[in-house]
N, C-alpha and C positions, 0 to 999 in steps of 0.2 A: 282809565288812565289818570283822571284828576283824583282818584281816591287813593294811588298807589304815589301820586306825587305829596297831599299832603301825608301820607305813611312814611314818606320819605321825609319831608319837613322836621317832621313831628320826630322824628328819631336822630334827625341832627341836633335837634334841641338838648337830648340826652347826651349825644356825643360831644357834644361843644361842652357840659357840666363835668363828661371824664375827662375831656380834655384839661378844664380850665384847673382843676383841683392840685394837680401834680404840677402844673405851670407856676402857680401860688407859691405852691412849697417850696418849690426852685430855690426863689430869690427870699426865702426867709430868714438867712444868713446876714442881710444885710440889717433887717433889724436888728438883728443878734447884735453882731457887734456895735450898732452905737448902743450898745450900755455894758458895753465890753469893761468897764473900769469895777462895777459892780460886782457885788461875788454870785457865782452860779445859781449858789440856793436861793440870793433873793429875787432874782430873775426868775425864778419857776414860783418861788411862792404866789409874787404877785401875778404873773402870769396865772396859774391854777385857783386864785381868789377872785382877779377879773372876770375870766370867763365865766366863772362857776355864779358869780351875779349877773352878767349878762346873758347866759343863756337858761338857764331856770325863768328868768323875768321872760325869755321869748317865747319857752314851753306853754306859761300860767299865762300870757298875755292870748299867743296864734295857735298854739296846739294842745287843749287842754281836752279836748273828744280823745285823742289819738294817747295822749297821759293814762285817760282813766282806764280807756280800753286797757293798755298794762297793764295796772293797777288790777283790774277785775282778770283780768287773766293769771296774774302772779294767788291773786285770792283762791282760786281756780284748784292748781297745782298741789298735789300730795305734800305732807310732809317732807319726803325726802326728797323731792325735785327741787319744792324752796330753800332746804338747805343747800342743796348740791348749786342752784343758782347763786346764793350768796356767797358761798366760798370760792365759787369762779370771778363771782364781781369783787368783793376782797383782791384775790390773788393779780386780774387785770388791773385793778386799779394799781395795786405794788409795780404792775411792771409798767404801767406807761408812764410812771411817777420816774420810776432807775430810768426810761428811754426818756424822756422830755431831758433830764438834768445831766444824765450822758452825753446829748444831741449838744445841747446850748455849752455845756463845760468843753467836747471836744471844739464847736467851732471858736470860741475866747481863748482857750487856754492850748491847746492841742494844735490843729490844721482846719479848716475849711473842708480840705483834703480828705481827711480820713470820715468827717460827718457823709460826704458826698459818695463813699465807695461804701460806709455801713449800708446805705440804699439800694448800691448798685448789689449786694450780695444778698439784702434781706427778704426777696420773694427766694431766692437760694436757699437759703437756712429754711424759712418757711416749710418748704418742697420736703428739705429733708426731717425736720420737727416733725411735720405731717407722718411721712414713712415709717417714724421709730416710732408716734407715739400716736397718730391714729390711725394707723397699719395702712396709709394710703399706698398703692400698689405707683413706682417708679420706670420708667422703660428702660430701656438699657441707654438709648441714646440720651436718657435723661440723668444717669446715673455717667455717661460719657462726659458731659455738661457739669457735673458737678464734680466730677477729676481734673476738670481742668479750672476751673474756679478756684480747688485748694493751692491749682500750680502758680496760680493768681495770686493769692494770700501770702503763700510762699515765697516769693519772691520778693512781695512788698515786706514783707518783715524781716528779710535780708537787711533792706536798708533803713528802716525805720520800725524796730518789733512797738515802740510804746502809740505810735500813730494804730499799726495793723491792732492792738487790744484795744483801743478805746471804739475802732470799726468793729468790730466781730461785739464789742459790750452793749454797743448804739443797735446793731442791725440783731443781734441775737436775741436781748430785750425786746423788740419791736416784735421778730418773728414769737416768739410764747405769744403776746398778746394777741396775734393775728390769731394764733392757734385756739387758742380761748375762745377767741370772737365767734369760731368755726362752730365751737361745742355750744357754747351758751347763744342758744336760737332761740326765736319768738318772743322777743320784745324788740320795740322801734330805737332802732341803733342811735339817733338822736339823745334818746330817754338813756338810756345806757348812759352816754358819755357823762350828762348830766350827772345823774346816781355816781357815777367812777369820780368825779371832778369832787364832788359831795365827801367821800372816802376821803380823797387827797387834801380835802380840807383839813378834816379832823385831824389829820395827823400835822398840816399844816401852822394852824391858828394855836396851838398849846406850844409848837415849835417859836413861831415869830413871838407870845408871849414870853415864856421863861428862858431863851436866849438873848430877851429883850435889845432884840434889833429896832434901830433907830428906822421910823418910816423916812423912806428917800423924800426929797423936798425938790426931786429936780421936775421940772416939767416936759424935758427930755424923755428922764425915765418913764414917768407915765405915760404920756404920747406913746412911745414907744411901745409900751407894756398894754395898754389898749390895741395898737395893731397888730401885737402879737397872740395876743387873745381871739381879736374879731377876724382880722384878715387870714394871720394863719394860721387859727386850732377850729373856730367855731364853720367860716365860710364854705373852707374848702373840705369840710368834713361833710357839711351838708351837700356842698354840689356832687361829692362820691356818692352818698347814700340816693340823691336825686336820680343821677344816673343810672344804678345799678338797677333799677325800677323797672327800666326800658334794656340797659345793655349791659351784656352776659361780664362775670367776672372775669372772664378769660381777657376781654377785651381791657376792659377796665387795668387788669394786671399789667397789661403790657406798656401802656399809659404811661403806669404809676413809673417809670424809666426816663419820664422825661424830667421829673425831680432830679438827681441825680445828675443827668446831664446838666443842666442848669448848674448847679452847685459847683460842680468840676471846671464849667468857664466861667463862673465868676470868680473863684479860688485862682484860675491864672492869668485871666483878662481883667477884672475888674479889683484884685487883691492882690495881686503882684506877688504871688504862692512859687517859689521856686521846685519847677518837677524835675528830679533825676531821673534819666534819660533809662534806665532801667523801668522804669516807674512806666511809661511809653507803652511799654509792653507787656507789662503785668496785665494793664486797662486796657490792651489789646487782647489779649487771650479772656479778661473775663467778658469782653464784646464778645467773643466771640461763644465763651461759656452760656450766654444770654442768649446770643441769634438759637444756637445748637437748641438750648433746654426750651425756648420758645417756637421751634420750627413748625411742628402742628397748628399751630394756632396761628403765626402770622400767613402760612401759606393758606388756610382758613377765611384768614382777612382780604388776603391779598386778591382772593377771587369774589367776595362778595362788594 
C-alpha cells in the first residue's frame, strides 16, 4: 500500500511539471505586450540572444555528463545520419525562428486572439503534418475532427481572413517543427534547443550588426526580455521535457490546451479583445473539433 502511495506521489510530481508548462505559456502574452512599442524583430532578437546565454551557461554549469553523452553519441553516428541530423536542426531551427516572430508580431500587432486559436489548432495541423508526411495512420473519427476544425477556420476568416493567416502561419510553423522534433531522436531535447537557439543566433548577430539597430536602454525592455527568455522559452520547456520522463505524450498533449485557453480569457477578460458573436461558435465547433479528435485518450484518463 505505502509503495503504491509513494508511486502515486512520485507521478504527481510529473503531472504537476505537465501541468505547469502550458499554465506558463498561457499568460506570456502579457509580457509580450509591455514592449509592444518595440518592433517584433527586436523582441525576438534579444529574446533568442538572452536565452541562448542563459541556458548554454546552465548546460556547462548543471548538465555537462548529459552534453558530452550527446556529443559522443552525435561522434558515434555514420556520415549520413550526421548530415541528415543537421539539416533537420538547420531546418527546426528556421522554423521556431518564423513561429517565436509570427507568435509575438501577431500578439502586438494582429490580436491576442488569433496567437491563442494558432494553439488551439496546432496539435491539429500536427495530426495532419504527421498523416501526409510521416504516413501516420488517422481514424476516421479523427479525420471527423478535423472537418470540423476547417468548419472552424472557415468561419473565422469570414470575419476576419488577416487574423485566421497569421493563426494557421503561428500554429502551422509550430506544427513542422513538432514534426521535426518527432524525426530527429536521441539526443536530450534541452541540448537541441540550446544547438537551435545557437543557429538563430548566427543569423541573428550579423542581422542586429549591419542593420545597426540601436541596443534599447529601457530597463523595461530587458526585465522583460529576461522573463521572457527564463520564465517562458527556458522553464517551461524544461518542466515538459521533465515530465515526459514519467507521463506519456498523450497526456502531456492534451495539457498542452490549457495554453490557449489562457490566452483566449486574457484576450477578453484581461485585454478588453472585442469577440464577434460568430466568433462564439467557430471556438465552439473547434471545442468540440478537440473533445472529438481527443476522445480516446481523455476516456483513457478519465478512468485511470
Amino acid at each position: 500500500m505505502r509503495k503504491e502511495i509513494q508511486q502515486s506521489e512520485s507521478r504527481g510530481k510529473y503531472f504537476l511539471a505537465a501541468f505547469l508548462a502550458p499554465l506558463i505559456w498561457g499568460f506570456m502574452s502579457i509580457a509580450i505586450r509591455w514592449v509592444k512599442d518595440y518592433p517584433a524583430e527586436d523582441i525576438l532578437y534579444y529574446r533568442i540572444l538572452t536565452a541562448l546565454v542563459i541556458l548554454w551557461s546552465f548546460i556547462l554549469i548543471f548538465r555537462r555528463s548529459v552534453l558530452h553523452t550527446d556529443i559522443v553519441h552525435y561522434r558515434s553516428l555514420r556520415p549520413a545520419e550526421k548530415k541528415k541530423i543537421i539539416s533537420l536542426t538547420l531546418l527546426a531551427s528556421v522554423l521556431i525562428f518564423g513561429n517565436w516572430f509570427a507568435y509575438i508580431y501577431a500578439i502586438n500587432h494582429v490580436s491576442i486572439q488569433s496567437a491563442a486559436f494558432a494553439y488551439l489548432i496546432c496539435p491539429l495541423l500536427t495530426a495532419v503534418l504527421a498523416y501526409i508526411i510521416l504516413k501516420e495512420q488517422l481514424s476516421t473519427v479523427k479525420k471527423a475532427a478535423l472537418l470540423l476544425a476547417m468548419i472552424s477556420v472557415g468561419m473565422l476568416a469570414s470575419g476576419s481572413i488577416t487574423e485566421v493567416i497569421w493563426s494557421i502561419s503561428v500554429g502551422l510553423l509550430y506544427a513542422l517543427y513538432l514534426i521535426i522534433q518527432r524525426v530527429a531522436q536521441g539526443f536530450d531535447k534541452l541540448n537541441v534547443l540550446a544547438v537551435q537557439l545557437f543557429v538563430c543566433a548566427v543569423f541573428v548577430i550579423p542581422k542586429l550588426i549591419f542593420n545597426q539597430h540601436s541596443i534599447p536602454d529601457s530597463a523595461t525592455f530587458w526585465t522583460t526580455i529576461l522573463v521572457i527568455a527564463v520564465l517562458f522559452t527556458i522553464i517551461p520547456l524544461y518542466l515538459s521535457m521533465y515530465a515526459l520522463t514519467k507521463i506519456s505524450s498523450t497526456t502531456t498533449g492534451v495539457l498542452l490546451y490549457i495554453n490557449p485557453l489562457i490566452a483566449f480569457t486574457l484576450a477578453v477578460v484581461y485585454f478588453k479583445e472585442t469577440v464577434d458573436p460568430h466568433k462564439y461558435i467557430a471556438y465552439i465547433i473547434i471545442a468540440l473539433a478537440i473533445i472529438l479528435f481527443n476522445w480516446k485518450t481523455i476516456k483513457r484518463l478519465s478512468k485511470k
